[in-house]
C-alpha positions as CSV (number, residue, x, y, z in Angstrom):
1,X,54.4,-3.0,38.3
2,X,51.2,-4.4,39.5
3,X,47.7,-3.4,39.7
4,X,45.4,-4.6,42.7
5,X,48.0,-7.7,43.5
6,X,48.1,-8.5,40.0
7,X,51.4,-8.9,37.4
8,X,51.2,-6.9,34.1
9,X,50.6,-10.6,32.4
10,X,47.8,-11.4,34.6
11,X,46.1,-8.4,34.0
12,X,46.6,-8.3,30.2
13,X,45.4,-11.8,30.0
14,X,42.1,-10.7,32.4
15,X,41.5,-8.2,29.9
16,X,42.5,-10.6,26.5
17,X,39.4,-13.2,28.7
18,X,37.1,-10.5,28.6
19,X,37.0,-9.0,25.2
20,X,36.9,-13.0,23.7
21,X,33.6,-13.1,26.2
22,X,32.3,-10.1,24.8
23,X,32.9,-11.2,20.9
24,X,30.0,-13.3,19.3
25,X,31.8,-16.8,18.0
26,X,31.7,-17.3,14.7
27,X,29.2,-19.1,12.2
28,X,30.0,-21.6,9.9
29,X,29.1,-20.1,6.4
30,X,26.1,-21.4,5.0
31,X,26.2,-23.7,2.0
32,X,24.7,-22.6,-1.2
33,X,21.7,-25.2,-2.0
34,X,22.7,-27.4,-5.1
35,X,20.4,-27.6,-8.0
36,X,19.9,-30.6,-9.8
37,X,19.3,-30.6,-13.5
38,X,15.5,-31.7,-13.9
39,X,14.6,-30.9,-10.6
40,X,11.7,-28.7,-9.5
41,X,13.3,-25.6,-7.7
42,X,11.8,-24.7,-4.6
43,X,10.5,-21.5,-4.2
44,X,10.4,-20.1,-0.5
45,X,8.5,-16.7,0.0
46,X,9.8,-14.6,3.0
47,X,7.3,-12.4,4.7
48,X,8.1,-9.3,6.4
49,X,8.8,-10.4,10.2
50,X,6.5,-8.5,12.2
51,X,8.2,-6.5,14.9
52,X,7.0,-5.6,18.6
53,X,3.1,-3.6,18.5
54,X,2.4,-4.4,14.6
55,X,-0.2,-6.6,13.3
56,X,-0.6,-7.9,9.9
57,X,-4.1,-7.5,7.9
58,X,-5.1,-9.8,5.0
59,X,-6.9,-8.7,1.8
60,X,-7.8,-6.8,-1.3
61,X,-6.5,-3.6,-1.6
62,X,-9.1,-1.6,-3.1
63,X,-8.0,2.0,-3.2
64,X,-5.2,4.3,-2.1
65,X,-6.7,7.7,-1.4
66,X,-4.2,10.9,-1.5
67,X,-6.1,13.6,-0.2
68,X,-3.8,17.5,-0.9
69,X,-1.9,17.6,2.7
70,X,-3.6,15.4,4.3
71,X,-2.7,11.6,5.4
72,X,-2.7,9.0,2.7
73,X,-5.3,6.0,3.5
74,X,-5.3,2.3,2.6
75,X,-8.8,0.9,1.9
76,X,-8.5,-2.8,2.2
77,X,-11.6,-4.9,2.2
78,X,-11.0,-8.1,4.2
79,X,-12.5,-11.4,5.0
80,X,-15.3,-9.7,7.4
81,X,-15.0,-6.5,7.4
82,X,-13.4,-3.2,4.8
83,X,-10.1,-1.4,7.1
84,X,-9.2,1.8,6.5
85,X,-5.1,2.5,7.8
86,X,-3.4,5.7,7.4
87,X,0.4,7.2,6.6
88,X,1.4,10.6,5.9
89,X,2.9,10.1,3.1
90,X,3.1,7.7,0.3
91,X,6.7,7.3,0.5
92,X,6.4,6.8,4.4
93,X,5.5,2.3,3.9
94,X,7.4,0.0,2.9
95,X,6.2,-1.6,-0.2
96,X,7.2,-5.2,-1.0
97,X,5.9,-7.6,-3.6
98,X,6.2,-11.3,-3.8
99,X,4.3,-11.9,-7.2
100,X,6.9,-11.6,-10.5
101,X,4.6,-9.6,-12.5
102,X,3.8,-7.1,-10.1
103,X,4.4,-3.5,-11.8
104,X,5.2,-0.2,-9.7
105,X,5.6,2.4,-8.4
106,X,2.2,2.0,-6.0
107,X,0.4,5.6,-7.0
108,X,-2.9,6.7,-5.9
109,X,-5.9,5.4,-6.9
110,X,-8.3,2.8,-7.3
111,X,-6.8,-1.1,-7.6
112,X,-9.2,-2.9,-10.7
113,X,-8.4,-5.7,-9.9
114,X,-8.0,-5.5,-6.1
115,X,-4.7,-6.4,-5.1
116,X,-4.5,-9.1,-2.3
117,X,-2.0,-7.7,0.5
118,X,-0.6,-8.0,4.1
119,X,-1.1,-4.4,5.9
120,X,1.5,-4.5,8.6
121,X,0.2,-1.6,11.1
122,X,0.4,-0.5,14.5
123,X,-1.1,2.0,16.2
124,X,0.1,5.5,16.8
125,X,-1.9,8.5,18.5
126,X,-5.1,6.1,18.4
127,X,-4.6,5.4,14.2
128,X,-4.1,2.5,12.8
129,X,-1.0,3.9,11.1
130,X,0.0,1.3,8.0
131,X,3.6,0.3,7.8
132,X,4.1,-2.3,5.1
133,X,2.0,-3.4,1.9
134,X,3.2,-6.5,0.8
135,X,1.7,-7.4,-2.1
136,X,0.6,-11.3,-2.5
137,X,0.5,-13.8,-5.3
138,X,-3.1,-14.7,-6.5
């Protein structure tokens, strides 16, 4: 039997054609990187990749304000000026740290010593509505 002029093979290999267009090829795996006994290891830190309408914000977070059902604010004082970003909850960003001693859970409060960050944010309904902390090494 045929379909549109074509024989059952034809048609099964138009169809075996399309579904190996439509699957990515494969990647070689990656290597694992050696190390070398008496060599410096090299440390790589990965930032969170920003995604389409956030920003990222550098500096000292100062204070984490939890006000009884209300939104939770970031203080963050930065090179020129002190930015204030909102959530409504704590547990609604994305916390991340890149420094080996850094101690959680992130609570409310006030940061003695300031904490240097990245404030990924975006804005939603006209707030600067935080996303991510990511806390920095010194």
């Amino acid at each position: 039997m045929s379909v549109i002029g074509w024989s059952l093979a034809e048609a099964s290999l138009v169809i075996l054609l399309f579904h190996a267009a439509q699957t990515p090829p494969a990647r070689p795996p990656e290597q694992p990187r050696r190390v070398v006994p008496g060599e410096t290891p090299e440390v790589q830190t990965i930032y969170r990749e920003l995604k389409p309408g956030e920003e990222r914000f550098e500096g000292l977070l100062q204070r984490i304000v939890c006000p009884a059902g209300r939104p939770v604010s970031f203080v963050v004082k930065g090179k020129d000026r002190i930015a204030t970003y909102t959530a409504p909850r704590l547990d609604a960003v994305d916390y991340i740290a890149h420094k080996p001693d850094f101690r959680g859970p992130v609570s409310c409060g006030g940061y003695t010593p300031a904490e240097h960050v990245f404030v990924t944010w975006k804005k939603v309904d006209g707030a600067s509505r935080a996303i991510a902390i990511e806390f920095l090494p010194q």
